[in-house]
C-alpha positions as CSV (number, residue, x, y, z in Angstrom):
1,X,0.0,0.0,0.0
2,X,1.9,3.5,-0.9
3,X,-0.4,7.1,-0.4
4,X,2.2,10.0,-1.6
5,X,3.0,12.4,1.4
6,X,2.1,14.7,-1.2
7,X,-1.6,13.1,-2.2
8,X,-2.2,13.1,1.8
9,X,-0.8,16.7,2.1
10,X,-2.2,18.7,-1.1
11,X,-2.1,22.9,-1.8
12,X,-5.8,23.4,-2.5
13,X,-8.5,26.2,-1.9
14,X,-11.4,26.7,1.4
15,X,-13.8,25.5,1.9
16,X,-13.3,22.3,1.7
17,X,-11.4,19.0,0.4
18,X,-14.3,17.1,-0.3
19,X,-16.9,19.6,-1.6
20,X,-14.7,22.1,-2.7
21,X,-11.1,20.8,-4.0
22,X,-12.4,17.4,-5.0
23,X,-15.7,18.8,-7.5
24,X,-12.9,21.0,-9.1
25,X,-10.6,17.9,-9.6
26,X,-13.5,16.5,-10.7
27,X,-14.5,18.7,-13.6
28,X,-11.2,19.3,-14.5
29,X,-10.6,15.3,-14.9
30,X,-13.7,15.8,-17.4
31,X,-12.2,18.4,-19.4
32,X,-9.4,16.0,-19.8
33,X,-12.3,12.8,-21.1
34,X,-13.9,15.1,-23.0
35,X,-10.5,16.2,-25.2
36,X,-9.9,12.5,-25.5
37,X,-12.9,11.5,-27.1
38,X,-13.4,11.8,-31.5
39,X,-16.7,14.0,-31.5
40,X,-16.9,17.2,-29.8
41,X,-19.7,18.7,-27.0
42,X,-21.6,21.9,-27.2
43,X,-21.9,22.8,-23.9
44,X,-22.0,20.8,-20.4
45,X,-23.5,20.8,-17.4
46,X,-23.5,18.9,-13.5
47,X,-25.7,17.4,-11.2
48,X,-24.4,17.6,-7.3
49,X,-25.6,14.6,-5.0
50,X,-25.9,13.6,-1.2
51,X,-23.9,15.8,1.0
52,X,-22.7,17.2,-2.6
53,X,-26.1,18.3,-2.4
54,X,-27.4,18.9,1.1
55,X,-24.3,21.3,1.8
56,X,-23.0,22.2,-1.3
57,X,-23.7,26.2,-0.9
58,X,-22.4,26.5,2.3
59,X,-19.1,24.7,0.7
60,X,-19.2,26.6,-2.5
61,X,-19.4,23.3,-4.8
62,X,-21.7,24.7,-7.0
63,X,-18.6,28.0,-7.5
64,X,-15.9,24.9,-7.6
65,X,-18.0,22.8,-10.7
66,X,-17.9,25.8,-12.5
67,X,-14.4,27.0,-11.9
68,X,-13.5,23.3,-12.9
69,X,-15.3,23.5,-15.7
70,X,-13.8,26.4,-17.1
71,X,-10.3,24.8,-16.7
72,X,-8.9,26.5,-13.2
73,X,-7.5,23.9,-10.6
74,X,-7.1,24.3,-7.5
75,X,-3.5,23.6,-6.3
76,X,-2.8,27.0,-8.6
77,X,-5.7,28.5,-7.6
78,X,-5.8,32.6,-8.5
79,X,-8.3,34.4,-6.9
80,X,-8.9,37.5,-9.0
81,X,-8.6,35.5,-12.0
82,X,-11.3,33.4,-10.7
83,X,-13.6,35.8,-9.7
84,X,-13.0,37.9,-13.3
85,X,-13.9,34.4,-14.6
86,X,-16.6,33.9,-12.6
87,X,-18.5,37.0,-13.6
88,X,-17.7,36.8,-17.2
89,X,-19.1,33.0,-17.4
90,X,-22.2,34.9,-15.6
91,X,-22.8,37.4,-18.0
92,X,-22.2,35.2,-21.3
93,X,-23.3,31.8,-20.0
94,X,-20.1,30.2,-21.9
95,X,-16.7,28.5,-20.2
96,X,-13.7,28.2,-22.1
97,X,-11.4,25.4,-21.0
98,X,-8.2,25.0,-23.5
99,X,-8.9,22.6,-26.1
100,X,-12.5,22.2,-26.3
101,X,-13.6,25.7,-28.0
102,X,-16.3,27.6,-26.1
103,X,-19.0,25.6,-24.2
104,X,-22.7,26.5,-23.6
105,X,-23.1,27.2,-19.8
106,X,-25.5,28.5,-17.5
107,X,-24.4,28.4,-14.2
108,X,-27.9,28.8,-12.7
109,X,-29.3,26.2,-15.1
110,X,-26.7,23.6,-15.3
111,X,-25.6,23.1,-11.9
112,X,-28.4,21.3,-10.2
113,X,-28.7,20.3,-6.6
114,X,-30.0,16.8,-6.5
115,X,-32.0,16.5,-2.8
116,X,-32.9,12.8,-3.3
117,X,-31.5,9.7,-2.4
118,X,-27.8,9.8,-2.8
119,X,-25.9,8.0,-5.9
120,X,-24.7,4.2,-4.7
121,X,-20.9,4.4,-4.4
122,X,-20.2,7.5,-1.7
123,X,-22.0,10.2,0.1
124,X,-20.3,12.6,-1.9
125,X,-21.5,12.3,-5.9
126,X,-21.5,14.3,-8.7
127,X,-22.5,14.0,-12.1
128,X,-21.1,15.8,-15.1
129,X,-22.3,15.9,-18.9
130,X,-21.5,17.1,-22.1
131,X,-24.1,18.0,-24.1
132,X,-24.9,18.3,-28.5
133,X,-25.8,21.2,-30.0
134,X,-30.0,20.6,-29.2
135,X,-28.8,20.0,-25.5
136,X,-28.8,16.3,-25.6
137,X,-26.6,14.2,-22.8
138,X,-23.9,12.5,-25.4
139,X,-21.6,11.7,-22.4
140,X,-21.6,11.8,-19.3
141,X,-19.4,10.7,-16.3
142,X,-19.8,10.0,-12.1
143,X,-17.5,11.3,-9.9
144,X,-17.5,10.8,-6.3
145,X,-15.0,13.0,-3.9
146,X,-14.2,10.5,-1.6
147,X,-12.3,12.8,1.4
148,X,-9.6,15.1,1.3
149,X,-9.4,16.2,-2.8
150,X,-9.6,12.1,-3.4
151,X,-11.6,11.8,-6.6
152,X,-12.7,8.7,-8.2
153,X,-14.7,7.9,-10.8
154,X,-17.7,5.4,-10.8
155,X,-15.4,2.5,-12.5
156,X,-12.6,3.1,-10.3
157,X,-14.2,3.1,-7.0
158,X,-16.2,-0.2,-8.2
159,X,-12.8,-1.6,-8.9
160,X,-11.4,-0.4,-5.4
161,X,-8.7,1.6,-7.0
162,X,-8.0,4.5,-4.4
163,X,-4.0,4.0,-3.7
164,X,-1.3,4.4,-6.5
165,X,-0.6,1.1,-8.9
166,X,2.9,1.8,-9.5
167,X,5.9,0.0,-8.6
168,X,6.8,-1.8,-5.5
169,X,7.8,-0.2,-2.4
170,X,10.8,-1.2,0.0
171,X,7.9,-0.5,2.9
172,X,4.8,-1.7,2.0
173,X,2.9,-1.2,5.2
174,X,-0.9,-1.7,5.4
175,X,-1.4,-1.8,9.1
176,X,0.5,-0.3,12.3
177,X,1.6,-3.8,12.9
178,X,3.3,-4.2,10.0
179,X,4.6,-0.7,10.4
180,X,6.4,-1.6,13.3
181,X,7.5,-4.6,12.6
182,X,9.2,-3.1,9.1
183,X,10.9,-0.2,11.7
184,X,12.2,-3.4,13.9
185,X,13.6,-5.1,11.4
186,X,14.9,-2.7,9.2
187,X,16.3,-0.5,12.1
188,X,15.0,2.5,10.0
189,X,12.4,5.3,11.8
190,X,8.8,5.7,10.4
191,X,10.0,8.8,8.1
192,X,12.8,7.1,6.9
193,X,10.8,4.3,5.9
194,X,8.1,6.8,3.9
195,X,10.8,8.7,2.4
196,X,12.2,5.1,1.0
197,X,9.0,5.1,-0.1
198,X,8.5,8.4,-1.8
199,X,11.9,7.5,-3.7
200,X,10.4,5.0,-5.8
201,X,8.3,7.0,-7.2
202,X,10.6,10.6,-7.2
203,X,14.1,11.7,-6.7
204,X,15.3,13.3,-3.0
205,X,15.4,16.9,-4.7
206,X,12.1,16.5,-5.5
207,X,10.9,15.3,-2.0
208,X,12.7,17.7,0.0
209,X,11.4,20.7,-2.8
210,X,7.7,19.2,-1.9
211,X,7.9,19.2,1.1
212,X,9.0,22.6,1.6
213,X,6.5,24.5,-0.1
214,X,3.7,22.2,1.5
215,X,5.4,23.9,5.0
216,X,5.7,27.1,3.5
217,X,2.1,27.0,2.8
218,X,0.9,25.7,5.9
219,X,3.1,28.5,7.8
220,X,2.1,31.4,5.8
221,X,-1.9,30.6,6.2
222,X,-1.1,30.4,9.7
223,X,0.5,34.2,8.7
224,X,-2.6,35.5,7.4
225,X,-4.8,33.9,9.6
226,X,-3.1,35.6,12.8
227,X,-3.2,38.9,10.9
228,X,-6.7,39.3,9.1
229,X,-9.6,40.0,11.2
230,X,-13.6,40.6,10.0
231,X,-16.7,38.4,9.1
232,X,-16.5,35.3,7.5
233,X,-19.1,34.8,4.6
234,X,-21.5,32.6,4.9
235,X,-24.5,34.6,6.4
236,X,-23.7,32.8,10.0
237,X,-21.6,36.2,10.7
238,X,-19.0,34.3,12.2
239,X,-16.3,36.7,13.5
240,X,-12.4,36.0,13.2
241,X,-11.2,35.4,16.7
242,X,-7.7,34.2,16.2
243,X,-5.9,37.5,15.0
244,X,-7.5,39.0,18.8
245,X,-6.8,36.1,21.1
246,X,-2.8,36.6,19.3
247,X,-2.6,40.1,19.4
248,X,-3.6,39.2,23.3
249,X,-1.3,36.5,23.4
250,X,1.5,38.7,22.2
251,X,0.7,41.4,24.8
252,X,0.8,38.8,27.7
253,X,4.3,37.4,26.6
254,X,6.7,38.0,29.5
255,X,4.3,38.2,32.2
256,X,5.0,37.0,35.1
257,X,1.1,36.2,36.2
258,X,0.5,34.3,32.8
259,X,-1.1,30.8,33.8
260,X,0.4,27.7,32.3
261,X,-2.4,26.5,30.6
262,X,-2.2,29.7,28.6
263,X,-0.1,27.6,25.9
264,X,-3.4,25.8,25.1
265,X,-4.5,29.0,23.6
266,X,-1.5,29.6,21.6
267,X,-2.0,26.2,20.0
268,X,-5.8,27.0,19.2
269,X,-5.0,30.6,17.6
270,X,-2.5,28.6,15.4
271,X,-5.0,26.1,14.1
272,X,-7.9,28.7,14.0
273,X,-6.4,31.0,12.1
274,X,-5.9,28.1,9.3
275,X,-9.5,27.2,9.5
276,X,-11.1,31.0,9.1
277,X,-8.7,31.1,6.1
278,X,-9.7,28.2,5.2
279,X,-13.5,29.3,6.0
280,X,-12.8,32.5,4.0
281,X,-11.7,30.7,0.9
282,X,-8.1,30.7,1.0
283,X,-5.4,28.7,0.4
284,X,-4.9,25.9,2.7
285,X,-3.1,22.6,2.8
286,X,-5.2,19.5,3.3
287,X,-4.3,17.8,6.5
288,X,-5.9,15.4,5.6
289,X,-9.1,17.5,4.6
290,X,-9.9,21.4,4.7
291,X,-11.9,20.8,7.2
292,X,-9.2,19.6,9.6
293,X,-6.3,21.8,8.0
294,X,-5.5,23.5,11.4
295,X,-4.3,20.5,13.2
296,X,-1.2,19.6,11.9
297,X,0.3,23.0,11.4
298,X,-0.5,24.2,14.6
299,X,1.3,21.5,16.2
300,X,4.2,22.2,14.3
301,X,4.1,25.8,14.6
302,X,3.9,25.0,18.2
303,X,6.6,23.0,18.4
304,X,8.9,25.5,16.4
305,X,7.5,28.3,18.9
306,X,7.5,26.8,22.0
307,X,9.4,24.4,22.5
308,X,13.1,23.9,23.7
309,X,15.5,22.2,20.6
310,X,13.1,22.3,17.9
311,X,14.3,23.4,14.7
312,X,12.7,24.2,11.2
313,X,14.7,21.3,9.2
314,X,13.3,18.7,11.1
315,X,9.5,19.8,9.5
316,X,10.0,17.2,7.0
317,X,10.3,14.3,9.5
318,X,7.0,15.5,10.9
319,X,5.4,15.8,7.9
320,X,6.5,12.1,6.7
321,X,5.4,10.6,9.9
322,X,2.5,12.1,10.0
323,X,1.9,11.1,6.2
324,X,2.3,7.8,7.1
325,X,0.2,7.5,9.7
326,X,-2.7,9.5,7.3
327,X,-2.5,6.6,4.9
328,X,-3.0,4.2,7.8
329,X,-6.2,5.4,8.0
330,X,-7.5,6.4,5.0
331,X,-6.3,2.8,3.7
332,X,-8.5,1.1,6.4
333,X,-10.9,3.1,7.3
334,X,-11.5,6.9,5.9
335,X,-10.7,10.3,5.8
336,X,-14.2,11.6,5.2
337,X,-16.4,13.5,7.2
338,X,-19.4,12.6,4.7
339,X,-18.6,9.0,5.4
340,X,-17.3,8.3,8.8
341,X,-18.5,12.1,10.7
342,X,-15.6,14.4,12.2
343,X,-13.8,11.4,14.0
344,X,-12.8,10.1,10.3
345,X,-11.0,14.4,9.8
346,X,-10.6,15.8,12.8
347,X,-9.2,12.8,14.6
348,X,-7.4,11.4,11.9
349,X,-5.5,15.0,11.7
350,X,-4.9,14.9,15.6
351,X,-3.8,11.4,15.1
352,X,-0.9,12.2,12.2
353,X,-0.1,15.8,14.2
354,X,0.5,13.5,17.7
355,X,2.5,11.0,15.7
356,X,4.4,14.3,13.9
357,X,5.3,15.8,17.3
358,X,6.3,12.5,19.0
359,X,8.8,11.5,16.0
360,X,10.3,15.2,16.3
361,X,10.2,14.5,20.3
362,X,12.7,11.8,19.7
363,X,10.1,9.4,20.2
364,X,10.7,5.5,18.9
365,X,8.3,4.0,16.7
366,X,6.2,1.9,19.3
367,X,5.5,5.6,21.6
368,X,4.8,7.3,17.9
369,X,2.4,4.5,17.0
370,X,1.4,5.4,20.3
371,X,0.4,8.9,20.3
372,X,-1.4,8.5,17.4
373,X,-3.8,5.9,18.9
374,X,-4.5,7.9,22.0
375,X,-5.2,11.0,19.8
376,X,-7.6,9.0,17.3
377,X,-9.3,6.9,20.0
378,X,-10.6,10.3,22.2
379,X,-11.9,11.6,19.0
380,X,-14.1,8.2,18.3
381,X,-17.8,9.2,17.5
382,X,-17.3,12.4,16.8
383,X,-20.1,13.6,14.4
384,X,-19.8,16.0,11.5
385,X,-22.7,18.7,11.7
386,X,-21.6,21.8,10.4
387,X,-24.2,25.0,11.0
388,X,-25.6,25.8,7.5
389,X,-23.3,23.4,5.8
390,X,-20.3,26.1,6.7
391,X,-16.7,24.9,7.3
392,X,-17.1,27.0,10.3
393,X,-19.5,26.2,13.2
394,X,-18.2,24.1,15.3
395,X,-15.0,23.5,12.6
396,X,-13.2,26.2,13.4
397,X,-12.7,25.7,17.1
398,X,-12.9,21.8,16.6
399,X,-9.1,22.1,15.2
400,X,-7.9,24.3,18.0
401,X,-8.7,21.2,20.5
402,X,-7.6,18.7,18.1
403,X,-4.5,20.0,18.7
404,X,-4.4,20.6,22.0
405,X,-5.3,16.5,21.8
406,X,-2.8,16.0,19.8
407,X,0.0,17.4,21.7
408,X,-1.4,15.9,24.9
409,X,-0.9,12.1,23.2
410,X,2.1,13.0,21.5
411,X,3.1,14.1,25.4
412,X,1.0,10.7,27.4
413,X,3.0,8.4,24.7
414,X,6.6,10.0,25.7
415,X,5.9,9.2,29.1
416,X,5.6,5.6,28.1
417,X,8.0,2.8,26.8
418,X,5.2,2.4,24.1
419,X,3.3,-0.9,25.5
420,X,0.1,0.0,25.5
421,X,-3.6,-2.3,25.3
422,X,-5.5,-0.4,22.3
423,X,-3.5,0.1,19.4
424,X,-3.7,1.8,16.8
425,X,-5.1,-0.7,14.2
426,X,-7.7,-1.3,16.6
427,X,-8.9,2.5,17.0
428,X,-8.7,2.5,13.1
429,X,-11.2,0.1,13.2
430,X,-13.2,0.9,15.9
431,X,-13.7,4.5,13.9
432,X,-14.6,2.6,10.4
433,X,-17.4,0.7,12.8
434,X,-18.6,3.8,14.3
435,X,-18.8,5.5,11.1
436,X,-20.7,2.6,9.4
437,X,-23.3,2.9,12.5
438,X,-23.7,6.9,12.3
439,X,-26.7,8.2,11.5
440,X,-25.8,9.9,8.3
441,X,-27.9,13.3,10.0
442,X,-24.7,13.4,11.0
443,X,-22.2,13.0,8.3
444,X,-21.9,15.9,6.6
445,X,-25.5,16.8,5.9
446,X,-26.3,19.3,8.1
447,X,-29.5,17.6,8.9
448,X,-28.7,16.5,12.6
449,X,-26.6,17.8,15.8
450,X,-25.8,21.5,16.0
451,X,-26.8,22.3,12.0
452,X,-30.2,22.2,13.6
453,X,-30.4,23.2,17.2
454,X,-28.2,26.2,16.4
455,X,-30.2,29.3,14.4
456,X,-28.6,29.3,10.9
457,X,-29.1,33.1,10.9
């Protein structure tokens, strides 16, 4: 089994992975049938279903179809070019993708929110179609966004094919046993073993180049996040907090009266300030989704701010463990909060950020295998009900405690000699049990939980 540390970590656009980033991927994977096929479409259109559907507006789907479909992606995402884009497909009801001439669309029209039963293979469906000259479906394709920007089409996902089919890997770990017992006998660390990996499929100068920028990303949202304040859209009125509780922060620092457990807060303002950019529309890293984007950086921007020893060059030994442990999961069990409910992002992201911060703690592979269990397992039945379908309410502060989680397992496990009675396979498949059993009110829908006990205006 091989996930790329850069499939599981991904430069992308807010809202979100699944409803934003993976529709995009989406229509842009139909640009590409469509130029491969010998006759030629008119004009095209999409049809959004299940939590596609139910919270597409408050994810902006229906804006990242028709971005897609005029030939933007999202890991190059421009905003002003978008929006010029935007309002010019809105006054000429055309898009223009390269290749494929210009293309009836009417945005209105031909992006239809589909409130019935969900399509068969995933929560998260879409349907896109090209259309003849009298409007006629001539083709058509299913897509379904399967968690963080994953996108497969109807075929693949009926042939189970969601992890690269390349070459053999020197590590081919499916499970945290046999993760461990690859470290044991190979005397190599969890990151060593993923970059061995990674270097089957690209050279080190292209690893250590990746990785980077994904860092430099994550760190600079952080940036903005911490130094932007206003009202999120949306309608909720949601106000920034974290570039207030910093500036606070910042005006406390050196203090003698500050209480210890102030460092909790500096960890949440980290991980909030990713998730209002990322509520705002900005660019974010998925970690493993949009919706959990704050939990990894913040640990690490903890780590590098607060804690004795840690240095900057070591951020690519947390981001490889942490990748590692990400495809753990999403291998046997899912990264989806339209599937599985917040356990499946949130606590996945707490889970990689614990196992991050232990490897860059020093910690041996049993105590990183370890953290991550503790973090994942005290996240177990969490339920995904955002307030109007908004990557906001309770999202936003939901990171800032997966964090503090995280750090407090990466902590529990350093304390230990790794021995422990639940491990991590097991809380992997505890949370693909509880998942299976969740009312899907409160997978993503906004049909259950706080989406409906909390005003949406």
């Amino acid at each position: 089994m091989f996930l790329s540390v850069f499939d599981m970590f991904k430069v992308g656009i807010g809202p979100s992975s699944s409803h934003t980033i993976g529709p995009m991927v989406a229509a842009s994977r139909f640009l590409d049938h469509l130029r491969a096929q010998p006759f030629s479409v008119a004009g095209v259109s999409a049809s959004l279903h299940g939590s596609l559907a139910f919270t597409g507006v408050g994810h902006a789907t229906d804006r990242a179809v028709v971005l897609g479909l005029a030939g933007l992606v999202a890991h190059d995402y421009d905003a002003t070019k978008a929006d010029a884009e935007l309002a010019r497909i809105k006054d000429e009801q055309t898009v223009r993708p390269d290749g494929l001439g210009t293309l009836k669309f009417h945005p209105k029209d031909d992006v239809v929110f589909d409130y019935g039963p969900p399509l068969p293979g995933h929560a998260n469906g879409l349907i896109l179609r090209g259309h003849d000259a009298q409007g006629d479906v001539i083709i058509q394709e299913t897509y379904y966004s399967i968690g963080g920007g994953f996108v497969l089409t109807e075929r693949e996902l009926a042939a189970g094919k969601d992890t690269d089919d390349g070459p053999p890997v020197p590590y081919p770990f499916k499970s945290a046993a046999e993760m461990l017992e690859m470290a044991a006998s190979s005397g190599k660390s969890i990151a060593d073993m993923k970059r061995a990996n990674e270097l089957s499929r690209q050279p080190h100068e292209a690893i250590d180049r990746g990785l980077k920028r994904i860092w430099e990303v994550m760190n600079d949202c952080i940036d903005r996040g911490l130094t932007t304040d206003g009202i999120l859209p949306g309608g909720l009125s949601v106000r920034r907090r974290a570039k207030g509780i910093y500036d606070a922060l910042m005006a406390e620092r050196g203090m003698n009266l500050t209480a210890p457990h102030t460092i909790n807060d500096w960890m949440s303002t980290y991980a909030m300030a990713v998730n209002e950019e990322n509520a705002a529309g900005g660019q974010v890293v998925t970690a493993p989704t949009n919706g959990a984007a704050g939990v990894v950086p913040s640990t690490i921007r903890y780590w590098l701010d607060h804690v004795p020893g840690a240095s900057v060059s070591r951020v690519p030994e947390f981001l490889l463990t942490a990748a590692a442990i990400g495809g753990l999961i999403k291998f046997n069990a899912s990264i989806s909060g339209a599937e599985c409910g917040c356990q499946a992002e949130v606590g996945s992201a707490a889970a990689m950020a614990a196992a991050g911060l232990a490897a860059v703690l020093g910690g041996t592979p049993e105590q990183i295998e370890n953290a991550a269990e503790i973090a994942l397992e005290h996240h177990l039945g969490m339920t995904c009900d955002p307030v109007k379908g908004l990557v906001q309410v309770p999202c936003i502060e939901r990171n800032g405690l997966g964090a503090i989680k995280a750090v407090s397992a990466a902590s529990l496990a350093m304390r230990g000699d790794g021995k422990h009675l639940v491990h991590l396979d097991v809380a992997i498949e505890t949370m693909r049990q509880t998942g299976v059993d969740m009312s899907e009110k409160y997978k993503e829908t906004a049909l259950g939980g706080l989406a409906v006990n909390v005003p949406n205006c």
